[in-house]
LUMMIZA-617324 format. One record per residue (C-alpha): residue number from 0; chain; y, z, x. Coordinates in nm, 3 decimals. Layout:
N
+-----+--------+---------+---------+---------+
: num : chaine :       y :       z :       x :
+-----+--------+---------+---------+---------+
: NUM :      A :       Y :       Z :       X :
...
+-----+--------+---------+---------+---------+
END
This chain:
104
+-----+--------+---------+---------+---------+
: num : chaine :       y :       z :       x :
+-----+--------+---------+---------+---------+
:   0 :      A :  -1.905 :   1.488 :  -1.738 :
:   1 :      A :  -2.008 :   1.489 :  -1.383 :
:   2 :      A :  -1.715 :   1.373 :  -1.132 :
:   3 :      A :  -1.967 :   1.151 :  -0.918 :
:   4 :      A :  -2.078 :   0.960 :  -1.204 :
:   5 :      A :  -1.728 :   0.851 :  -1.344 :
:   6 :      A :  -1.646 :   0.777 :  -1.027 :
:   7 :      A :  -1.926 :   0.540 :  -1.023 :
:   8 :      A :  -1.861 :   0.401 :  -1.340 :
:   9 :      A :  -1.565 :   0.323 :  -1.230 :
:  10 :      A :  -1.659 :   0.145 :  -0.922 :
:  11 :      A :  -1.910 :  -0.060 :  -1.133 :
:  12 :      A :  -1.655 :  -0.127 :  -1.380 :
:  13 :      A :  -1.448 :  -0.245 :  -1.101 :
:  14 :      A :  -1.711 :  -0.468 :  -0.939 :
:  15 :      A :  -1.773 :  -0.624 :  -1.262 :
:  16 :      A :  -1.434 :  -0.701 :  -1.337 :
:  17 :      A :  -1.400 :  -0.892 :  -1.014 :
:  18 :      A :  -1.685 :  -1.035 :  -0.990 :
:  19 :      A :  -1.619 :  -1.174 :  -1.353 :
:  20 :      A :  -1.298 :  -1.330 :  -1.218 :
:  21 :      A :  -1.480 :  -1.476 :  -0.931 :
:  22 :      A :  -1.804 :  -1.611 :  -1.190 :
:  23 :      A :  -1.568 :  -1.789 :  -1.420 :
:  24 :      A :  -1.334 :  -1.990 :  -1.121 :
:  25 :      A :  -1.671 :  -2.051 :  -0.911 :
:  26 :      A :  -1.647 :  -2.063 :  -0.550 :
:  27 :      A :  -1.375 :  -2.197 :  -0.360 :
:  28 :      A :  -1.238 :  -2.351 :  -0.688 :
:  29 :      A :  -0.929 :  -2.145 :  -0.724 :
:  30 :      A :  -0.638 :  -2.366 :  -0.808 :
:  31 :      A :  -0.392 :  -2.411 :  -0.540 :
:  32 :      A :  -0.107 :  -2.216 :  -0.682 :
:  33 :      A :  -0.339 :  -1.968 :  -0.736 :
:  34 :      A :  -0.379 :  -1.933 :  -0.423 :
:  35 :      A :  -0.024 :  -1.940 :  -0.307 :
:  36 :      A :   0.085 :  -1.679 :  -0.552 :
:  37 :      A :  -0.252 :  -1.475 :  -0.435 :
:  38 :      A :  -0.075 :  -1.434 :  -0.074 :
:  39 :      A :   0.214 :  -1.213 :  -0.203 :
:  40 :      A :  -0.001 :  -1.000 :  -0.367 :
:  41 :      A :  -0.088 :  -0.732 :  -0.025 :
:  42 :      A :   0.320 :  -0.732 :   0.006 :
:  43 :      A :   0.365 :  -0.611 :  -0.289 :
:  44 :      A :   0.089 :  -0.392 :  -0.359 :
:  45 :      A :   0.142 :  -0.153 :  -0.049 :
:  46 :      A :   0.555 :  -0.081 :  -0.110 :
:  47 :      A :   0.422 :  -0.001 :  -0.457 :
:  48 :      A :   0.191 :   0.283 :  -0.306 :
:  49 :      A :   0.374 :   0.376 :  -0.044 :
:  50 :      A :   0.684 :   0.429 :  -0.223 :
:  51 :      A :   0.624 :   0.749 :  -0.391 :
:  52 :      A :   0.478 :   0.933 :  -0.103 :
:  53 :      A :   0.841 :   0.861 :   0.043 :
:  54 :      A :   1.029 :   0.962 :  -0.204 :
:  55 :      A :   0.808 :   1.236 :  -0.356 :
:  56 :      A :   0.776 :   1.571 :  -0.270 :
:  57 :      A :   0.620 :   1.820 :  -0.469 :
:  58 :      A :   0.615 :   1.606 :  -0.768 :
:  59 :      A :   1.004 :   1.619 :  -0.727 :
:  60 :      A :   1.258 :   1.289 :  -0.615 :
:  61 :      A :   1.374 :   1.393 :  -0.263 :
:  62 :      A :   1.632 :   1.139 :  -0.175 :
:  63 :      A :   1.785 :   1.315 :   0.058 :
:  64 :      A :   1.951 :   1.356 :   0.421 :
:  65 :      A :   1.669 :   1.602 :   0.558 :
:  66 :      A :   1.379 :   1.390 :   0.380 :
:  67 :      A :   1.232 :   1.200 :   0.715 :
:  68 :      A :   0.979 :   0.994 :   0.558 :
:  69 :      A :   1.291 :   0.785 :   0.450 :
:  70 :      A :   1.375 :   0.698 :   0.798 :
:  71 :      A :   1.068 :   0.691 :   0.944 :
:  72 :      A :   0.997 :   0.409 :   0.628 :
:  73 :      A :   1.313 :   0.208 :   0.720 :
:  74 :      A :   1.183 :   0.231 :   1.096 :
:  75 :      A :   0.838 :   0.094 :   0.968 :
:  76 :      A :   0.991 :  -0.188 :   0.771 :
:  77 :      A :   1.247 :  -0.308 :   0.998 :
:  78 :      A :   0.965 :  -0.271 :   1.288 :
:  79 :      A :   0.681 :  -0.461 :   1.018 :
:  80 :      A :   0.970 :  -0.745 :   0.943 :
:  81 :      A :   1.023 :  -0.806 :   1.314 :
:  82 :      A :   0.637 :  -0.788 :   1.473 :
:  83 :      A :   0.461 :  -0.915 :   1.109 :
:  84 :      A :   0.193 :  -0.625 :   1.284 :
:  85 :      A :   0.079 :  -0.407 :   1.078 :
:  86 :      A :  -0.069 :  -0.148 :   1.317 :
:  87 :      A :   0.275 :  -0.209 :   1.510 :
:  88 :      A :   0.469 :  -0.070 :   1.187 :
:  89 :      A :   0.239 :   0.222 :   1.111 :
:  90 :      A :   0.234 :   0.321 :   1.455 :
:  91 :      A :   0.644 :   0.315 :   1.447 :
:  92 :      A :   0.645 :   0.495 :   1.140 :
:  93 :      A :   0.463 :   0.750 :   1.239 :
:  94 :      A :   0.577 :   0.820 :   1.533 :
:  95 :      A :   0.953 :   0.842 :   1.388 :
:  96 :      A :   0.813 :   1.066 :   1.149 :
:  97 :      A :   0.602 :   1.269 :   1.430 :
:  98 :      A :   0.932 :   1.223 :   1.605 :
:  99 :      A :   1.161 :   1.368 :   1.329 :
: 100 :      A :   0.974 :   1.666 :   1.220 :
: 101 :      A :   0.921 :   1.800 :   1.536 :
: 102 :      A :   1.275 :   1.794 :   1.654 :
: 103 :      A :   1.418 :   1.921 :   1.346 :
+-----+--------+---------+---------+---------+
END
């Protein structure tokens, strides 16, 4: 099968799977707690991703003293918890990790 068009099927099959959601509840009729529990949902989908690109190299756990993407993570979420900026914490984050691997 050609790449391009699963990966269009895909983003159709996405569309219409949100969309659906969206159909069915109407708009701007999503129940209040709903709503609330919606909010935690960015919080806890980027750790999720992130995550393994910290811990993960080469397919391997590296949990480890001379694995910087651990620090420069604890930089980025003590720097996110403090600003609540998100280009503030990437920024910090990368720049530890800039930091890091160039000095050692």
């Amino acid at each position: 099968m050609n790449p391009w068009l699963l990966v269009i099927a895909i983003g159709v099959g996405t569309i219409l799977l949100r969309g659906s959601f969206l159909a069915l509840l109407g708009p701007g009729s999503i129940p209040p707690a709903l709503q609330r529990a919606l909010r935690f949902v960015p919080a806890a989908v980027f750790p999720a991703i992130a995550l393994p690109a910290v811990l993960l190299i080469n397919g391997a756990y590296a949990i480890a003293f001379d694995n910087y993407r651990i620090y420069a993570a604890i930089v980025a979420g003590v720097v996110g918890y403090r600003t609540k900026s998100l280009a503030l914490t990437m920024v910090a984050g990368l720049a530890t990790l800039w930091t890091l691997n160039g000095l050692f």
